[in-house]
Backbone and ligand atoms as CSV (ligand in chain L), in Angstrom:
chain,resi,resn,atom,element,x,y,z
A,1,UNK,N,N,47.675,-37.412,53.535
A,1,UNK,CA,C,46.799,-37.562,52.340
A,1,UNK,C,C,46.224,-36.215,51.951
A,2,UNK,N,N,46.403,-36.049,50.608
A,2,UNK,CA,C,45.923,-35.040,50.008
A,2,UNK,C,C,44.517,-34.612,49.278
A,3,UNK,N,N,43.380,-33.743,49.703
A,3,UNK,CA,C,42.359,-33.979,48.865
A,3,UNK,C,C,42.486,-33.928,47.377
A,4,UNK,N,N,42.020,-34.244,46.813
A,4,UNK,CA,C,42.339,-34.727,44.916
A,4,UNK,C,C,41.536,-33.605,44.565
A,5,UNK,N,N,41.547,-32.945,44.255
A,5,UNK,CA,C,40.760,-31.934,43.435
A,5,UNK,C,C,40.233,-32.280,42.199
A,6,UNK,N,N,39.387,-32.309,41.748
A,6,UNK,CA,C,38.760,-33.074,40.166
A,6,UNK,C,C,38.187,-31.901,39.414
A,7,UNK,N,N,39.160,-31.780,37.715
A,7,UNK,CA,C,38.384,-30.617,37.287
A,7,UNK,C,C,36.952,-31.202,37.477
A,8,UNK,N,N,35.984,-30.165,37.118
A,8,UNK,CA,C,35.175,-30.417,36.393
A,8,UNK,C,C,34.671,-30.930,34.885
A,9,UNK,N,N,33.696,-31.219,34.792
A,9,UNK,CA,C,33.497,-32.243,33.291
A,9,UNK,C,C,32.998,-30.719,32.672
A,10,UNK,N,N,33.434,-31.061,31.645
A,10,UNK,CA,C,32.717,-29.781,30.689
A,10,UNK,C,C,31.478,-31.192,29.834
A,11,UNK,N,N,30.707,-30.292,29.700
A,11,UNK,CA,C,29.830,-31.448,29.175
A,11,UNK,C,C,29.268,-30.490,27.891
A,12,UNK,N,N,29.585,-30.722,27.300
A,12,UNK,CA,C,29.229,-30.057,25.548
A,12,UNK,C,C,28.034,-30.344,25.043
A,13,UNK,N,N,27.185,-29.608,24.893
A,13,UNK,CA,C,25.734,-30.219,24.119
A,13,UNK,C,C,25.311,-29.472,22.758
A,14,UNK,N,N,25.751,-30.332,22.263
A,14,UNK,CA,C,25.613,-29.512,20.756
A,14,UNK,C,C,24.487,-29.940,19.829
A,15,UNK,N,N,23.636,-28.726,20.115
A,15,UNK,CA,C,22.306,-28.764,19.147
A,15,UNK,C,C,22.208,-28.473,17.998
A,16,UNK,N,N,22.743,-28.750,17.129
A,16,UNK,CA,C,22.762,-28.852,16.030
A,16,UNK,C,C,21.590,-28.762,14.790
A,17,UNK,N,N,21.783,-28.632,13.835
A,17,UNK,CA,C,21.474,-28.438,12.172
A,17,UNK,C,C,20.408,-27.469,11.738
A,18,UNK,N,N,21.214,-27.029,11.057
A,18,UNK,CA,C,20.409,-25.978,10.282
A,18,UNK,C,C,19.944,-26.423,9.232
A,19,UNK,N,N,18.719,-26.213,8.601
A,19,UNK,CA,C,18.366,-26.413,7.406
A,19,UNK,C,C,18.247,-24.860,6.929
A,20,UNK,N,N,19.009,-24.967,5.770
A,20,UNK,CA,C,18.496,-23.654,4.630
A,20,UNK,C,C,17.300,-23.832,4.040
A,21,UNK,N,N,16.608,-23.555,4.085
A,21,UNK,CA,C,15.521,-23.507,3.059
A,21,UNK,C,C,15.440,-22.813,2.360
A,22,UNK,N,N,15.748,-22.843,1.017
A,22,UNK,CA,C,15.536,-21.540,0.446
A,22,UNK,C,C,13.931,-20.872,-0.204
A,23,UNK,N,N,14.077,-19.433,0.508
A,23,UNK,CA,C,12.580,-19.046,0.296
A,23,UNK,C,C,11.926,-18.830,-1.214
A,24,UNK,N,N,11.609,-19.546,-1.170
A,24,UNK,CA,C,11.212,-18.544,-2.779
A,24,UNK,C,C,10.557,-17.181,-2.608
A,25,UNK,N,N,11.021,-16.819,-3.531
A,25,UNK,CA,C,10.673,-15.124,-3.719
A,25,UNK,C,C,9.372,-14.898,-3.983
A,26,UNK,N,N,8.337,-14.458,-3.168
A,26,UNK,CA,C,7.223,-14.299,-3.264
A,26,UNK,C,C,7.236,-13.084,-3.978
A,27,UNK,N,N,7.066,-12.969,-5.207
A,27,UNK,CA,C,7.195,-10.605,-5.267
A,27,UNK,C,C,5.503,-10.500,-5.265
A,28,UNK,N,N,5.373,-9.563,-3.963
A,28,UNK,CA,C,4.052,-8.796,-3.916
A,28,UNK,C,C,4.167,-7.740,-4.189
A,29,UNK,N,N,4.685,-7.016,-5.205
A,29,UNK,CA,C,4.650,-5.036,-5.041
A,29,UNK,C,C,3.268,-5.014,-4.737
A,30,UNK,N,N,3.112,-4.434,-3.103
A,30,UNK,CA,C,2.295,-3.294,-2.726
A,30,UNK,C,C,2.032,-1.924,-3.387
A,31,UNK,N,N,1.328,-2.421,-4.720
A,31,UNK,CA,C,1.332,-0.727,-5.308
A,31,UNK,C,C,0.295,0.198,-4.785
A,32,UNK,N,N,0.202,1.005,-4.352
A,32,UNK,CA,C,-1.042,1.589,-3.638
A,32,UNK,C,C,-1.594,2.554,-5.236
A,33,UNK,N,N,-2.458,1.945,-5.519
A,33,UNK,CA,C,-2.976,2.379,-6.368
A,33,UNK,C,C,-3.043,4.233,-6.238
A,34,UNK,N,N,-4.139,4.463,-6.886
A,34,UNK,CA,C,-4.651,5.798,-6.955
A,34,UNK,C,C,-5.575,6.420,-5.563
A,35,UNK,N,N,-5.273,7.146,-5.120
A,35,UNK,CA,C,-6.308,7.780,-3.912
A,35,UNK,C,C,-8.152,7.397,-4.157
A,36,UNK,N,N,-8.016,8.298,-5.493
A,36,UNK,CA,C,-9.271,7.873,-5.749
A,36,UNK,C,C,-9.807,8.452,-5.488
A,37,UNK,N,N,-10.590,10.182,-5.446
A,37,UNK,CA,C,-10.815,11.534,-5.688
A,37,UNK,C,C,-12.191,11.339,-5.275
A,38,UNK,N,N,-12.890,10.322,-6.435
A,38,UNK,CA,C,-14.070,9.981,-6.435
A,38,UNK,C,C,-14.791,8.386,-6.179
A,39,UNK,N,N,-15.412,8.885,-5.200
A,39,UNK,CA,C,-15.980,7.575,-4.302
A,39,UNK,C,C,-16.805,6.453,-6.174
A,40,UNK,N,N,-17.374,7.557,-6.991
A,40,UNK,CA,C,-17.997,6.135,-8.033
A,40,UNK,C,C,-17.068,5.644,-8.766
A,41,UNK,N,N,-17.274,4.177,-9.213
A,41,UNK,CA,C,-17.143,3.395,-10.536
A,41,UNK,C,C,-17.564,3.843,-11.259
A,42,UNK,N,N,-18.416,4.494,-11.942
A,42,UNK,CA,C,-18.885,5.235,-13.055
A,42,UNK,C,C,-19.190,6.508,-12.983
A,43,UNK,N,N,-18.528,7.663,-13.989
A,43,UNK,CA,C,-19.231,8.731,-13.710
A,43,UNK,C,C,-19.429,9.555,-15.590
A,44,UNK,N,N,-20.223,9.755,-15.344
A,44,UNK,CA,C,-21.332,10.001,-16.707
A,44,UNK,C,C,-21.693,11.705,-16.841
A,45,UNK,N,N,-20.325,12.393,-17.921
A,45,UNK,CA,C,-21.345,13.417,-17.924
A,45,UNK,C,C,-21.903,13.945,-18.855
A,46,UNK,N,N,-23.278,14.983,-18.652
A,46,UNK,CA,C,-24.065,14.948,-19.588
A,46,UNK,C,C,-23.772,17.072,-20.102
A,47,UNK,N,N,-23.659,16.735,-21.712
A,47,UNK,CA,C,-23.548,18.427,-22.251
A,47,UNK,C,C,-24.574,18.476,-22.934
A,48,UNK,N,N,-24.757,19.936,-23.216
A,48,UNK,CA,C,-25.406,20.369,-23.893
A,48,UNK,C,C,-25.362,20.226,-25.368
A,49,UNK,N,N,-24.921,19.568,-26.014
A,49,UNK,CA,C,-25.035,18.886,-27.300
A,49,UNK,C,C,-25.851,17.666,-26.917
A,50,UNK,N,N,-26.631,17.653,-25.956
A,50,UNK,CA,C,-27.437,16.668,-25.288
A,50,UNK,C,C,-26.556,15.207,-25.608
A,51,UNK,N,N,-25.196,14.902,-25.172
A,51,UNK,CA,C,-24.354,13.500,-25.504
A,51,UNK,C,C,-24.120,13.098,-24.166
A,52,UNK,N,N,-24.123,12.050,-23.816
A,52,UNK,CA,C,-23.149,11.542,-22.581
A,52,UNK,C,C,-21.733,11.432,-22.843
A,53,UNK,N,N,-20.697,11.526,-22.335
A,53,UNK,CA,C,-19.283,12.252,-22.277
A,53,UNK,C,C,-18.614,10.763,-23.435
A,54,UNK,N,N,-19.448,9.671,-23.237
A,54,UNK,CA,C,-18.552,8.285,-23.749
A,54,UNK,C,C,-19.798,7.166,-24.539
A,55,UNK,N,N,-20.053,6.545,-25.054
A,55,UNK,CA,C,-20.821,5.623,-25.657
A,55,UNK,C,C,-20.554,4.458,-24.594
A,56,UNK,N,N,-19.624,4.294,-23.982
A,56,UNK,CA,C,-19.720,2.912,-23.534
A,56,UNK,C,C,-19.047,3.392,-22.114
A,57,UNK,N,N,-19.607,2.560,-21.448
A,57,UNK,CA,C,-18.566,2.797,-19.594
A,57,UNK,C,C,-18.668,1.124,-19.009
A,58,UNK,N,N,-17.741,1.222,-18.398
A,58,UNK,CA,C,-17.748,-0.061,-17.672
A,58,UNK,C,C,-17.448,-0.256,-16.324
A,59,UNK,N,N,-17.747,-1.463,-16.056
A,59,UNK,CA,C,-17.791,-1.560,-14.251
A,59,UNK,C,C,-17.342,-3.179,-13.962
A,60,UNK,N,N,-17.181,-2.858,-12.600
A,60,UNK,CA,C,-17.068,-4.182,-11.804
A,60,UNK,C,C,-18.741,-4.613,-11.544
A,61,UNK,N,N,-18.641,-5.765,-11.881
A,61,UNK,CA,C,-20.092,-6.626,-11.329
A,61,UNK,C,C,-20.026,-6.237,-9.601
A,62,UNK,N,N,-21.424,-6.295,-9.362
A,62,UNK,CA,C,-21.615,-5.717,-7.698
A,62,UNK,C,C,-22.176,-4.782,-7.291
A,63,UNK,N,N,-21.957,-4.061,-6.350
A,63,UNK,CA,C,-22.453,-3.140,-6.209
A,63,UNK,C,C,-21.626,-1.732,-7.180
A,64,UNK,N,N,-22.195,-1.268,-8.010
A,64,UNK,CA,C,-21.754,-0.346,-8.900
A,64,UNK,C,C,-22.368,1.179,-8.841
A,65,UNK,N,N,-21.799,2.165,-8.258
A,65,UNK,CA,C,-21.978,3.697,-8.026
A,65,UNK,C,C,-21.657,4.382,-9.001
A,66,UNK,N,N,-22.531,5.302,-9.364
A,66,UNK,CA,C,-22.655,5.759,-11.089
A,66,UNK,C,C,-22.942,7.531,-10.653
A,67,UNK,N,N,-22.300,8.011,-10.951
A,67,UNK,CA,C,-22.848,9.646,-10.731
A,67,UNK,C,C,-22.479,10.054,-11.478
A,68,UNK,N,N,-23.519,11.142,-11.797
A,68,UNK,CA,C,-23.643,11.929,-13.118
A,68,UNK,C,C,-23.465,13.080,-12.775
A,69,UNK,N,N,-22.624,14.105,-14.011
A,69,UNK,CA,C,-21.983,15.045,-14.127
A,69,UNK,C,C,-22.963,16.023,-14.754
A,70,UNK,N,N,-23.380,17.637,-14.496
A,70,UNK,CA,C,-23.568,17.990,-15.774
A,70,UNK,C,C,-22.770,19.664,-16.100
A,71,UNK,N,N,-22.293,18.993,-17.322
A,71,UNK,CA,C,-21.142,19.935,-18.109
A,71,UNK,C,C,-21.883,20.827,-18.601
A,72,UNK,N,N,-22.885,20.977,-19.057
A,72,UNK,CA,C,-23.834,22.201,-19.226
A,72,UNK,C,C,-25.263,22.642,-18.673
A,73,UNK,N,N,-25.755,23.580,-19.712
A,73,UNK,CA,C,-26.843,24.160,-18.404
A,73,UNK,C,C,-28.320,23.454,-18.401
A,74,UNK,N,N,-28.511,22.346,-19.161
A,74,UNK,CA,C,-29.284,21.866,-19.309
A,74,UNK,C,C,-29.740,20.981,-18.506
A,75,UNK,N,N,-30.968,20.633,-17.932
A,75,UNK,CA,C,-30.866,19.258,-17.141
A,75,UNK,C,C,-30.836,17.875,-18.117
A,76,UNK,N,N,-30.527,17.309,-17.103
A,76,UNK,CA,C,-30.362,15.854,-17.537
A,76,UNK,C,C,-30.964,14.474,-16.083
A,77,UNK,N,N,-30.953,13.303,-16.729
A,77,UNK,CA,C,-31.283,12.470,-16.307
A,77,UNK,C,C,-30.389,11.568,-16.439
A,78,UNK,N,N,-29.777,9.829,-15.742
A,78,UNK,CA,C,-29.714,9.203,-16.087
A,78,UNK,C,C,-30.234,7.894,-15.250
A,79,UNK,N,N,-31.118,7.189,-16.435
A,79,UNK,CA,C,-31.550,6.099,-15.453
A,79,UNK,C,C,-31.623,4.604,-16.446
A,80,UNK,N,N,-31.256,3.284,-16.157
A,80,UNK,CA,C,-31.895,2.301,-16.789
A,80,UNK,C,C,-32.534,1.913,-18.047
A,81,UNK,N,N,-32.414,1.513,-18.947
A,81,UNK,CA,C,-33.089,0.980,-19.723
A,81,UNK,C,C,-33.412,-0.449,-19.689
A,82,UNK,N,N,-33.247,-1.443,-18.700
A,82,UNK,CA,C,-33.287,-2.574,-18.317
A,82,UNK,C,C,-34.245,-3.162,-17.334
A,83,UNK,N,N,-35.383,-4.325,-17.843
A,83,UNK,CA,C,-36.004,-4.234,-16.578
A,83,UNK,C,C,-35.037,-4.899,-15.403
A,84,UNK,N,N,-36.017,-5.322,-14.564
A,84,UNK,CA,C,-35.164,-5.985,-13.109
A,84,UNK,C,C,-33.554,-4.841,-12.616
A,85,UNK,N,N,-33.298,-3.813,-13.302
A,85,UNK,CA,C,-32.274,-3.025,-12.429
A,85,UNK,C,C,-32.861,-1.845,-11.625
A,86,UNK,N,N,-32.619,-2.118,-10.402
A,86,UNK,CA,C,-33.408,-1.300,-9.423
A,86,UNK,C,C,-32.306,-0.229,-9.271
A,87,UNK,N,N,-32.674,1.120,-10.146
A,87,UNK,CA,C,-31.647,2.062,-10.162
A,87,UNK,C,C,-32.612,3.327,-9.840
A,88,UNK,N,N,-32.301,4.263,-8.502
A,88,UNK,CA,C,-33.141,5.731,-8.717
A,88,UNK,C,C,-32.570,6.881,-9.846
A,89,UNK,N,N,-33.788,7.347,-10.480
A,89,UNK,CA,C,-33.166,7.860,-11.525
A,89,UNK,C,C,-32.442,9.082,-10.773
A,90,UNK,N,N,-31.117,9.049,-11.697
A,90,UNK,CA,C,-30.368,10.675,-11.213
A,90,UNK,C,C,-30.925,11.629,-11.735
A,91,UNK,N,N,-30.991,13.149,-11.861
A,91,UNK,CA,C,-31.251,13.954,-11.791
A,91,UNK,C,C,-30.348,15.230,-11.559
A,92,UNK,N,N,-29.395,15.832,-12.651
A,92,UNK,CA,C,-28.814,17.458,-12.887
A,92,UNK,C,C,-29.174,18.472,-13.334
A,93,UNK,N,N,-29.666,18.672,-12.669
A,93,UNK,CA,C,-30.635,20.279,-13.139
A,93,UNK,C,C,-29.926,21.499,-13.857
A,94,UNK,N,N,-28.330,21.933,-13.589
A,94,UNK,CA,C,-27.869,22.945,-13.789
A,94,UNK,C,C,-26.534,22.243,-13.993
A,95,UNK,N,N,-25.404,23.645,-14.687
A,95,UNK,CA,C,-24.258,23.245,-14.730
A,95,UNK,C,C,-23.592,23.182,-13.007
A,96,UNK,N,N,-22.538,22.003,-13.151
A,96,UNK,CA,C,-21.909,21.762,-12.096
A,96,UNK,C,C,-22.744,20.573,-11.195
A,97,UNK,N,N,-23.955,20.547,-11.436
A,97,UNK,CA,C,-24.636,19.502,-10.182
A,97,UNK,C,C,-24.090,18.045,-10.876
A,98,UNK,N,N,-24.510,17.289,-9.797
A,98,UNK,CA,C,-23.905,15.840,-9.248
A,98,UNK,C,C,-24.809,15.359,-8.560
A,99,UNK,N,N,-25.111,14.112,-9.417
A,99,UNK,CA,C,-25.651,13.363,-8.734
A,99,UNK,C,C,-25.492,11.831,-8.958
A,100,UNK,N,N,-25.567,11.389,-7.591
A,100,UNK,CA,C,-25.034,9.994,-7.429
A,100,UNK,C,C,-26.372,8.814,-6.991
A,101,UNK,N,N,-25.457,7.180,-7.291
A,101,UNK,CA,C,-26.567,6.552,-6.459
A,101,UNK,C,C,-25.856,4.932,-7.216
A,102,UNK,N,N,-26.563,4.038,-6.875
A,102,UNK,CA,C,-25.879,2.682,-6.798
A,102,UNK,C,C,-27.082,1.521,-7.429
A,103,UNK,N,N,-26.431,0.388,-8.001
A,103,UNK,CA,C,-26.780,-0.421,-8.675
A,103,UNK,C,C,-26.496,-1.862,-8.638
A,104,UNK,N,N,-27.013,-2.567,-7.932
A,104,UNK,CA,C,-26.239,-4.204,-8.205
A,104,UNK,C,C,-26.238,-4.947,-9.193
A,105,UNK,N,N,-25.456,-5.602,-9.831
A,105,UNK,CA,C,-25.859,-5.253,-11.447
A,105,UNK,C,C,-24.927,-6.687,-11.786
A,106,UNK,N,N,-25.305,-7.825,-12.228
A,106,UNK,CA,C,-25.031,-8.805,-12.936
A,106,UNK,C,C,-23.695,-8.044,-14.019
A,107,UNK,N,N,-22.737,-9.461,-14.564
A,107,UNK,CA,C,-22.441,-9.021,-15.658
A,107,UNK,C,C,-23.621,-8.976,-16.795
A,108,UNK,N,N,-23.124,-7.906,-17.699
A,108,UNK,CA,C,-23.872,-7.876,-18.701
A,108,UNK,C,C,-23.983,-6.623,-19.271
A,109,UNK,N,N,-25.037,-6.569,-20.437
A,109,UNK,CA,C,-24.438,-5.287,-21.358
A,109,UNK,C,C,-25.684,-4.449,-20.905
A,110,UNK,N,N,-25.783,-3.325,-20.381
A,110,UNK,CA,C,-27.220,-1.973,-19.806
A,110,UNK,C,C,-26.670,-1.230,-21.070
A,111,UNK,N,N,-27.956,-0.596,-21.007
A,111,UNK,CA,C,-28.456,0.663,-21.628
A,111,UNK,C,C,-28.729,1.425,-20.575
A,112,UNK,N,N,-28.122,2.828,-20.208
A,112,UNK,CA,C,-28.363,3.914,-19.518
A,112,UNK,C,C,-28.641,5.291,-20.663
A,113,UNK,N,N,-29.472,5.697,-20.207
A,113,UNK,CA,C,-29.871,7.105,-20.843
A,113,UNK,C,C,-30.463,8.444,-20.081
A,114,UNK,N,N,-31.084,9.432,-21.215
A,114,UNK,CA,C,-31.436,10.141,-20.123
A,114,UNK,C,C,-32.572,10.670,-20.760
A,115,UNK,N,N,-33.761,10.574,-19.968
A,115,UNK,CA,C,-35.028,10.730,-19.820
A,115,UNK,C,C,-36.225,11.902,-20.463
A,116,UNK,N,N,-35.181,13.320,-20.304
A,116,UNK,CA,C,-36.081,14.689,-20.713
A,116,UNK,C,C,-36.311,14.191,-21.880
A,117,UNK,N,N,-37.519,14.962,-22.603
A,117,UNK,CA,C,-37.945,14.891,-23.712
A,117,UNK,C,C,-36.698,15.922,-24.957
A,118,UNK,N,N,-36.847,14.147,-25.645
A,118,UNK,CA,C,-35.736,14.510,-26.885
A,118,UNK,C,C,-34.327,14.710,-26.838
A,119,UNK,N,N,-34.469,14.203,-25.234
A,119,UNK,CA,C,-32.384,14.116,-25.262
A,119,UNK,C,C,-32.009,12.816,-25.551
A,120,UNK,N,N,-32.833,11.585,-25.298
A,120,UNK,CA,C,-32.697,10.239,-25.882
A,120,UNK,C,C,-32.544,9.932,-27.304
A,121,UNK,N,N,-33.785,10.756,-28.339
A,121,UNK,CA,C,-33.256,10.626,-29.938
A,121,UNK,C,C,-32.412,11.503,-29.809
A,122,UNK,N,N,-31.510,12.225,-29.328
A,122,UNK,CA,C,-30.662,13.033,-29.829
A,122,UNK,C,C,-29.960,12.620,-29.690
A,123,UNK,N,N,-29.434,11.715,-28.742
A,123,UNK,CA,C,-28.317,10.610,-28.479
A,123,UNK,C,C,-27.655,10.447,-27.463
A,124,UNK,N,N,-28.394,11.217,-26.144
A,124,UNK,CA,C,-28.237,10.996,-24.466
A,124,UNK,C,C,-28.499,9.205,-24.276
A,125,UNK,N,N,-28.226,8.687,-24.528
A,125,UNK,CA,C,-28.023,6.989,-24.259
A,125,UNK,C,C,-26.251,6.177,-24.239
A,126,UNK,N,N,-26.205,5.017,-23.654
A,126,UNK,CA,C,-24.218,5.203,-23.618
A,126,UNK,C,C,-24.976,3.457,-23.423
A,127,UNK,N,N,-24.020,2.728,-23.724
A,127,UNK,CA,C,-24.423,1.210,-22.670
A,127,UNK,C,C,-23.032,1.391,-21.449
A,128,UNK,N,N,-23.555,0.721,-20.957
A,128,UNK,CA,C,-22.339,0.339,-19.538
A,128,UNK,C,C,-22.401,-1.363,-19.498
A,129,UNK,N,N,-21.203,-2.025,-19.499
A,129,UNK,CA,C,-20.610,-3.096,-20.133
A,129,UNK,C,C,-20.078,-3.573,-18.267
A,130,UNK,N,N,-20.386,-4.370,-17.993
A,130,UNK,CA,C,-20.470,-5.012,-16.473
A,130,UNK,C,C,-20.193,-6.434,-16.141
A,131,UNK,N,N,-18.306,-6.099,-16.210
A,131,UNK,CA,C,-17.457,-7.704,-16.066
A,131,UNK,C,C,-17.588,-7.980,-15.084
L,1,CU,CU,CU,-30.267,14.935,-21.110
């Protein structure tokens, strides 16, 4: 008598199914905006034709950073015309100074100007417009 040798069983296990799903195309372009040079949302400058650089500026509602420029040798101011906005007035004494500072600020339409005597009737005032 002969021992029987027995293949082995192959035993197949087949896990099966794929589902396709198809993804929809999310498009996010990651545009990386602008660096962004300057840390304010607003910047305001003031010349010696006693004008602010624009009549109107605008901002994001929130916290809103406003610094003022001055393009000539004159000083300047800019602060509020609104009650309830708790803004420190800026202050450019000479050409080249800068000065900064921040505002939480509802939407809505401000009046900003600037303070020395007779740069306001002359037409140192701008509104800033706050979506
Ligand atoms: Cu001024």
């Amino acid at each position: 008598m002969r021992p029987v040798a027995r293949a082995g069983l192959a035993a197949a296990v087949i896990v099966g199914g794929f589902v396709v799903a198809g993804c929809g195309g999310g498009d996010d372009s990651g545009g990386s905006g602008d660096g962004g040079s300057t840390p304010a949302d607003v910047v305001v400058h003031g010349n010696d034709a006693l004008k602010f650089d624009k009549d109107s500026y605008t901002a994001r509602a929130g916290t809103v950073v406003i610094e003022l420029v001055n393009d000539g040798s004159q000083p300047h101011t800019l602060l509020f015309d609104d009650d309830g906005v708790d803004f420190d007035k800026l202050t450019v004494a000479s050409k080249g100074d800068t000065d900064s500072g921040s505002a939480d600020l509802q939407p809505g339409t401000y009046t900003i100007y600037c303070d020395i005597a007779g740069h306001r009737a002359a037409g140192m005032e701008a509104t800033l417009v706050v979506n």
